[in-house]
C-alpha positions in Angstrom: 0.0 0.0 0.0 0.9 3.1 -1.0 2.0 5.9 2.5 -0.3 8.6 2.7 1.4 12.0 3.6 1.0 13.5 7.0 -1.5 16.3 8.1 0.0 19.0 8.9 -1.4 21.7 11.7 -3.2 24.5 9.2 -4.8 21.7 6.9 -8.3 21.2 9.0 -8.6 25.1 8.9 -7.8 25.6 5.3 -10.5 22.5 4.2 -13.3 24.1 6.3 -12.8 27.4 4.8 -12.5 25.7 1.5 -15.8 23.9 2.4 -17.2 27.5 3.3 -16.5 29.1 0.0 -18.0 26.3 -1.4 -20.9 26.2 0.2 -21.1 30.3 -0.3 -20.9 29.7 -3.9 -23.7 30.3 -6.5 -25.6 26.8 -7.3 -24.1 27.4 -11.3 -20.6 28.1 -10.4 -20.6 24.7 -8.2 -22.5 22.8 -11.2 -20.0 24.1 -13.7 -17.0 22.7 -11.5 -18.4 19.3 -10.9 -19.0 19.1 -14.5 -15.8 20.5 -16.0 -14.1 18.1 -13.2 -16.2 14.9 -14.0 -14.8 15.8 -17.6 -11.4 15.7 -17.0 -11.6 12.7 -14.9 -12.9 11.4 -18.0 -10.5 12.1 -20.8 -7.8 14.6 -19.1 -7.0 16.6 -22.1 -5.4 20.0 -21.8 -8.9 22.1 -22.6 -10.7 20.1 -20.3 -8.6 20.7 -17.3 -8.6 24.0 -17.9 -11.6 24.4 -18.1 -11.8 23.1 -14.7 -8.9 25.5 -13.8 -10.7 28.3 -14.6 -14.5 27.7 -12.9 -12.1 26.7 -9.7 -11.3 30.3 -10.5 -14.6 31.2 -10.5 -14.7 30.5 -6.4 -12.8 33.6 -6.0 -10.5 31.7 -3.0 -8.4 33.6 -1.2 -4.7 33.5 -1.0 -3.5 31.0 1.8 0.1 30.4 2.8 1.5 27.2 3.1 2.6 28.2 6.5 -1.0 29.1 7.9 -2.3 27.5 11.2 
């Protein structure tokens, strides 16, 4: 079996925050991702991932640094 990498300390924050902005997102925006990521999962070609890429995008994240609790 393949070893799984570690958590570190600021993971569990930056998923639920992740999970917020998702949940905060506009019913199209989260359609378009699951579809454009179902897609790629499919037949990974270039446009198709980013395609993905870019309705992530749409999420509007912020910046988080690697080194945030």
């Amino acid at each position: 079996m393949e070893r799984q990498p570690a958590p570190e300390p600021g993971d569990t924050a930056r998923l639920g925050q992740l999970a917020a902005h998702w949940r905060e997102a506009p019913p199209e925006i989260r359609q378009d991702i699951l579809t454009a990521a179902a897609a790629a999962q499919d037949a990974p070609e270039p446009g198709r991932v980013a395609h993905l890429l870019e309705a992530l995008g749409r999420l509007d994240l912020p910046d988080i640094p690697d080194s945030a609790p």
